[in-house]
C-alpha positions in Angstrom: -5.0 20.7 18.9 -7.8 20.1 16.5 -9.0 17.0 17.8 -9.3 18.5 21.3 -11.4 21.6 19.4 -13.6 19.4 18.0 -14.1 17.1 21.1 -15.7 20.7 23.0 -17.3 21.3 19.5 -18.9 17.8 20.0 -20.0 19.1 23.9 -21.3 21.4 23.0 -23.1 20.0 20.3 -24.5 17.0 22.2 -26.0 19.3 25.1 -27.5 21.9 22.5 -28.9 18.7 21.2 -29.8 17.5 24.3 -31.7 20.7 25.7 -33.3 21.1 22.0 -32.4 24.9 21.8 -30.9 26.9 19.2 -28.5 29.8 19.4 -29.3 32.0 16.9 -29.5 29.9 13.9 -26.7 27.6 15.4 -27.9 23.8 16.1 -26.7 20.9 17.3 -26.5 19.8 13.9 -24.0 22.8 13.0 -21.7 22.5 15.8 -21.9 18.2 14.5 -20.7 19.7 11.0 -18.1 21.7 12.6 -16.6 18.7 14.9 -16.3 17.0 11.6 -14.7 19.2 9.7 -12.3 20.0 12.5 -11.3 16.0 13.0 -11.1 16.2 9.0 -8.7 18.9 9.3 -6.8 17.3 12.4 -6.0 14.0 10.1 -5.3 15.9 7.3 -2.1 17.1 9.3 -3.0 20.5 9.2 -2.7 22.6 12.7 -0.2 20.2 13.9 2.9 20.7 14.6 4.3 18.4 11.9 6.8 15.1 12.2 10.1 15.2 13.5 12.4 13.3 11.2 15.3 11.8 13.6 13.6 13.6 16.7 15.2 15.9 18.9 18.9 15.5 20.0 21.2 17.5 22.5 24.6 18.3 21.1 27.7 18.6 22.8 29.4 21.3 22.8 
């Protein structure tokens, strides 16, 4: 889910970039930090949803 956050992060980036306009004090080199730090966070392991050990089985009842 983080990688897909910072892939619009990156969007958004690049076309703030592009245009050369700033939002407030927000850059295209800010929303380039944030992408990072979100993919840092994504490989870290942290916002997903964790690994299955085995996987999922249906039981029989």
């Amino acid at each position: 889910m983080l990688a897909i956050a910072a892939a619009i992060v990156f969007g958004l980036g690049l076309l703030l970039d592009l245009v050369n306009t700033r939002i407030g004090g927000i850059t295209g080199t800010t929303f380039l930090l944030l992408g990072l730090l979100l993919l840092s966070l994504h490989q870290a392991g942290i916002g997903s949803a964790g690994p299955r050990a085995g996987g999922w089985r249906r039981t029989r009842r």
